[in-house]
One Martini backbone bead per residue (centre of mass of N, CA, C, O) as a GRO file, in nm:
protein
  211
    1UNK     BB    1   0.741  -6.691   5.332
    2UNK     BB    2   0.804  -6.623   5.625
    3UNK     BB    3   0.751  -6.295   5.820
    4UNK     BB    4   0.945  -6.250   6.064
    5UNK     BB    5   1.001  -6.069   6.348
    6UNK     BB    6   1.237  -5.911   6.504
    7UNK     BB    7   1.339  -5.764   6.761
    8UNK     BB    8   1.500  -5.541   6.611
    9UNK     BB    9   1.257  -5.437   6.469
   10UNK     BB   10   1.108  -5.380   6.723
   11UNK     BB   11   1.274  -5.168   6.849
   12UNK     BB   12   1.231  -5.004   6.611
   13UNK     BB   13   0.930  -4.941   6.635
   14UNK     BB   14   0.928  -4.856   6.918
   15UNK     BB   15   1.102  -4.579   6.836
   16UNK     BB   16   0.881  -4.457   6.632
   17UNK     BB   17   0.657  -4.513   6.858
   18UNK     BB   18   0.667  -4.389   7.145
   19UNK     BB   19   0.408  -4.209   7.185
   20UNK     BB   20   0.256  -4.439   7.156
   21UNK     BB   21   0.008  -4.636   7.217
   22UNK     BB   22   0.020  -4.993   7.356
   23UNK     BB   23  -0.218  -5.251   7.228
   24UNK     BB   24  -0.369  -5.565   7.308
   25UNK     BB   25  -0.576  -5.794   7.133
   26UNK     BB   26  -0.797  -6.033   7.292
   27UNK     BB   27  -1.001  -6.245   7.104
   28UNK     BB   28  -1.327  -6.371   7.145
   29UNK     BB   29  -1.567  -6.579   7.287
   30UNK     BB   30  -1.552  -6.695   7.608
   31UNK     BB   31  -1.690  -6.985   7.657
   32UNK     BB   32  -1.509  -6.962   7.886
   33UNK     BB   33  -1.314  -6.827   8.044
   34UNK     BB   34  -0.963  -6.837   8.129
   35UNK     BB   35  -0.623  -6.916   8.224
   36UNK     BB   36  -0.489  -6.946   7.923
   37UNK     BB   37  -0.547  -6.645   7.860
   38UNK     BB   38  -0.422  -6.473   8.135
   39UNK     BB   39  -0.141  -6.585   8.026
   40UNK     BB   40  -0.089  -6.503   7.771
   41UNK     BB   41  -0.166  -6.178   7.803
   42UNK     BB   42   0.057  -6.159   8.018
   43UNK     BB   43   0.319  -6.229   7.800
   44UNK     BB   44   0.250  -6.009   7.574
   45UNK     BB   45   0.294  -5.768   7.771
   46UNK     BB   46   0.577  -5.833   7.829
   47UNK     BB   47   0.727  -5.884   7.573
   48UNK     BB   48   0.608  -5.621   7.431
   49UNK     BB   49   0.560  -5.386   7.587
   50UNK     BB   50   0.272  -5.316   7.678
   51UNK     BB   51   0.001  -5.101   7.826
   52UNK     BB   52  -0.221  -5.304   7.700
   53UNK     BB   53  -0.509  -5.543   7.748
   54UNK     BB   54  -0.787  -5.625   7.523
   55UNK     BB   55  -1.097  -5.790   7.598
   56UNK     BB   56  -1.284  -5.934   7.332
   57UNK     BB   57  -1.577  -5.979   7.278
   58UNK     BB   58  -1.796  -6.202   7.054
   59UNK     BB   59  -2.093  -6.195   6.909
   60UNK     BB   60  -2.038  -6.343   6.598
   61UNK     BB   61  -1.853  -6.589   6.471
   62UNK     BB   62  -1.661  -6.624   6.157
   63UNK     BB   63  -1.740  -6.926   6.137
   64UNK     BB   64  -1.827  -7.160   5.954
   65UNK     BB   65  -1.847  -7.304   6.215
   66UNK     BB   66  -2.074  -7.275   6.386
   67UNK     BB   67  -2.084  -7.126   6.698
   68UNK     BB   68  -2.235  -7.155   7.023
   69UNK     BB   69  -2.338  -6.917   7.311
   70UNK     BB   70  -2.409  -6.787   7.545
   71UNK     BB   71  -2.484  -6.488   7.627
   72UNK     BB   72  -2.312  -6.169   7.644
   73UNK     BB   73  -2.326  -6.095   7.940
   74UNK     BB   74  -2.181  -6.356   8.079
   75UNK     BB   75  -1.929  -6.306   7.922
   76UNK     BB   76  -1.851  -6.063   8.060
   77UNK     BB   77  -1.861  -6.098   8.329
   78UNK     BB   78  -1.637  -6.298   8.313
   79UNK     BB   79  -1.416  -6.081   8.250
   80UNK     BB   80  -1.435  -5.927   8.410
   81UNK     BB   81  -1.371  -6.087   8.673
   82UNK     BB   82  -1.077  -6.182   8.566
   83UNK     BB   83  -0.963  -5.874   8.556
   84UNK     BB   84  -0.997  -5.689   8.764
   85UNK     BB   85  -0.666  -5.698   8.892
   86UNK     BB   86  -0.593  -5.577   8.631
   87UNK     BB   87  -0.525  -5.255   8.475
   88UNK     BB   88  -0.383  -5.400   8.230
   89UNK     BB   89  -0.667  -5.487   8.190
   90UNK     BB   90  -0.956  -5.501   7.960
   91UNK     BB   91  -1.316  -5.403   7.813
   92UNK     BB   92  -1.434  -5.493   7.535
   93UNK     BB   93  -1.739  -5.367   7.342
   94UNK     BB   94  -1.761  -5.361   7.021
   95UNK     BB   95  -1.875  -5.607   6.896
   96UNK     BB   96  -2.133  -5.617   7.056
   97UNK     BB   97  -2.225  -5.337   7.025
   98UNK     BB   98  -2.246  -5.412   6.689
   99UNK     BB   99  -2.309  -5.640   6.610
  100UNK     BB  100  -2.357  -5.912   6.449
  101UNK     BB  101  -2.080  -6.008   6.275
  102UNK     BB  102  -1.724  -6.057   6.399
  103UNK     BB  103  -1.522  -5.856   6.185
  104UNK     BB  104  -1.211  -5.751   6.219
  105UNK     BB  105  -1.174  -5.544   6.020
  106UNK     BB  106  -1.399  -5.382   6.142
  107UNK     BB  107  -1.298  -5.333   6.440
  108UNK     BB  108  -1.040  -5.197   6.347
  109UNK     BB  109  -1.139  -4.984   6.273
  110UNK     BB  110  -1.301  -4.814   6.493
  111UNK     BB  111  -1.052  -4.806   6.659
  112UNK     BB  112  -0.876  -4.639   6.505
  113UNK     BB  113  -1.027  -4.389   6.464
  114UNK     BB  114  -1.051  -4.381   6.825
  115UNK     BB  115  -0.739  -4.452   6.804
  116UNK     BB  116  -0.493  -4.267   6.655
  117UNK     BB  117  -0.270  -4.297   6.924
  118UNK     BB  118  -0.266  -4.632   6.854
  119UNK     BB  119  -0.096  -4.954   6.861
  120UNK     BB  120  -0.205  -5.284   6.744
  121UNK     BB  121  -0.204  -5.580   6.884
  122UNK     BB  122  -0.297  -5.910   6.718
  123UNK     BB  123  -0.382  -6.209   6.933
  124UNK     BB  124  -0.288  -6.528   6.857
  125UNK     BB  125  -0.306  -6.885   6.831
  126UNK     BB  126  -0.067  -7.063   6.614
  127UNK     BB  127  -0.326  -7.231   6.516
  128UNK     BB  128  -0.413  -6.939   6.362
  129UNK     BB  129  -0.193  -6.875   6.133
  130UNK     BB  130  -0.323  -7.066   5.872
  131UNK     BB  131  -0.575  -6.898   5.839
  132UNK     BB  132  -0.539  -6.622   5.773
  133UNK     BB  133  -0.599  -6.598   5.419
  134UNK     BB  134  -0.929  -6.661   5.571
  135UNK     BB  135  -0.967  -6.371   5.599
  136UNK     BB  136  -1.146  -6.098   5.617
  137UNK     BB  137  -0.974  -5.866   5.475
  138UNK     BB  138  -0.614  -5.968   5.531
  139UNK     BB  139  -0.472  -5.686   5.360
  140UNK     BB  140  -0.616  -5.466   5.528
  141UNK     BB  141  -0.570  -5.575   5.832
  142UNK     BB  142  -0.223  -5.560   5.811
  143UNK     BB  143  -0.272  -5.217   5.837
  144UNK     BB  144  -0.345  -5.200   6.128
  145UNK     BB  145  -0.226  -5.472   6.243
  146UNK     BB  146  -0.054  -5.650   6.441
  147UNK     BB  147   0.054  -5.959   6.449
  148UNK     BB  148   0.041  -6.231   6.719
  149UNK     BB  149   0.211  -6.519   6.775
  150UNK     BB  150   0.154  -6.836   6.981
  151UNK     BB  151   0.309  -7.066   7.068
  152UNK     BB  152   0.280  -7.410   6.938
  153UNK     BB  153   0.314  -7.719   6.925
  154UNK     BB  154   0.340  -7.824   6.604
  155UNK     BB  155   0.369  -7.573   6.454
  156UNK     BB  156   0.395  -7.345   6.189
  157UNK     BB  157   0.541  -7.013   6.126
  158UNK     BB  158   0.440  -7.013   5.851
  159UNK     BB  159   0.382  -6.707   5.670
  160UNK     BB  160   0.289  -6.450   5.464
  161UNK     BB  161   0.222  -6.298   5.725
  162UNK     BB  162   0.326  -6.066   5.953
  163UNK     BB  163   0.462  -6.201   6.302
  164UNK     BB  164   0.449  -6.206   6.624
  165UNK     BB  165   0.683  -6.413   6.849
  166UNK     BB  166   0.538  -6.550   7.139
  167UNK     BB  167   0.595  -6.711   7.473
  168UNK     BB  168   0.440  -6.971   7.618
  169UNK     BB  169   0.275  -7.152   7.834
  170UNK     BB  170   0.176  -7.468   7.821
  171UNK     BB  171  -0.213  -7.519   7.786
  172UNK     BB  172  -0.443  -7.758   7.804
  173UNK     BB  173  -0.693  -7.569   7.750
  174UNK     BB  174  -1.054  -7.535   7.705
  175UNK     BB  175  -1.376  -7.455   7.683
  176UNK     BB  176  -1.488  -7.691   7.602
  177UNK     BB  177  -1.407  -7.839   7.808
  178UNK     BB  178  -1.522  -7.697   8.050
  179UNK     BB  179  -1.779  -7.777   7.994
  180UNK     BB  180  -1.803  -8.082   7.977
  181UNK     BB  181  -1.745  -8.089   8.259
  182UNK     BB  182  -1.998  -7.919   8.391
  183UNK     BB  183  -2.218  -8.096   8.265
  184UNK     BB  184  -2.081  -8.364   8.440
  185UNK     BB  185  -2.006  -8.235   8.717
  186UNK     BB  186  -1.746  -8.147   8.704
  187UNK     BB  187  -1.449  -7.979   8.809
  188UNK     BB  188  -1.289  -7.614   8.770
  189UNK     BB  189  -1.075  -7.570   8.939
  190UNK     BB  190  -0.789  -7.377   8.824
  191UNK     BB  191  -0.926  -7.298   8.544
  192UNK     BB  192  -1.025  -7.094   8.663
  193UNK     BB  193  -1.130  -6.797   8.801
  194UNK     BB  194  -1.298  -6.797   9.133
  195UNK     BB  195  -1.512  -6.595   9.056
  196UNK     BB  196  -1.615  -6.754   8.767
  197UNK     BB  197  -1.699  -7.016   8.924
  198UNK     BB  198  -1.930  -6.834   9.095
  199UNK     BB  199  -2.089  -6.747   8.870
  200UNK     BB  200  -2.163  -7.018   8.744
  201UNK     BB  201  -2.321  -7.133   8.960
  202UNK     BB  202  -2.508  -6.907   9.054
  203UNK     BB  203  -2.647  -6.927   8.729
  204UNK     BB  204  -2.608  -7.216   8.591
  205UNK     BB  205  -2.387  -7.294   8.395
  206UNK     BB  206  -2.353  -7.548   8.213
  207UNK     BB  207  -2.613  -7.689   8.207
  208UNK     BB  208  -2.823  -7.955   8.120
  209UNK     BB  209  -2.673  -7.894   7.777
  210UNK     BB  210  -2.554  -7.620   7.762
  211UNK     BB  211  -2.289  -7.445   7.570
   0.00000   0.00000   0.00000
């Protein structure tokens, strides 16, 4: 049976913690970052009142299918420059920071101990809230970080662990597509912010068969 958090939960778990900072964490490889990553995060911060989200480059991610990207440098780089205009997003640099494989459940631990009086929501696209089951150690993990998951259509809201759920737009866009046109020397205009597009010429990134 899903445990879906309703508004008026929601309301209350707000008045019960009104002194602490409300952050919203949006992890990945971000490889590269695009503008479905910055409109879903800051629907998320409007929609649940945060005072800021947090977005976290993975140094490697724990996927079975191990997937391969650029440097840590260039994708940060690029989350920097993508979010520089919104005061209310930041860059967390713990996972890379901490390297080896990028365990959320490691992560929040870190996090929780270094901001004790912050509540964090974990904020994941609806098509990876099946797969919650089979994170490493998420009945621990679920003690820690409330998880937000972003409606996407055709997916099931069905899970054993409590989710908090919220709209956005629905964007088909995905950094492998974006890669691949890259490698293709298609134009990313408006897929990404231009930035991050005049980043990638700069570097020279995604191309020749590149990640």
């Amino acid at each position: 049976m899903s445990k879906i958090i309703t508004d008026e939960q929601i309301q209350v778990k707000e008045l019960k913690n009104d002194s602490k900072k409300r952050v919203g964490i949006l992890g990945g490889t971000f490889n590269p970052i695009h503008i479905a990553h910055l409109v879903m995060a800051q629907q998320v911060l409007d929609q649940l009142s945060l005072d800021e989200i947090w977005f976290m480059p993975d140094n490697i991610p724990p996927h079975v299918d191990k997937k391969d990207a650029i440097a840590p440098m260039h994708r940060v780089e690029m989350i920097r420059l993508a979010i520089e205009d919104n005061p209310r997003f930041q860059l967390d640099l713990t996972e890379i920071n901490r390297g080896g494989v990028s365990y959320t459940y490691e992560t929040m631990k870190l996090l929780k101990e270094a901001n004790q009086n912050t509540d964090f929501y974990f904020i994941i696209g609806g098509d990876m809230v099946e797969y919650l089951p089979t994170w490493n150690k998420i009945d621990e993990l679920v003690k820690l970080v409330d998880f937000v998951g972003v409606c996407r259509p055709g997916y099931e809201k069905d899970t054993p662990y409590p989710v908090i759920w919220v709209n956005s737009p629905v964007m088909n866009i995905s950094s492998t597509d974006i890669r691949k046109r890259l490698t293709s020397g298609h134009t990313v205009k408006y897929l990404v912010p231009a930035e991050v597009e005049d980043y990638i010429k700069k570097e020279g990134l995604y191309t020749d068969g590149q990640v």
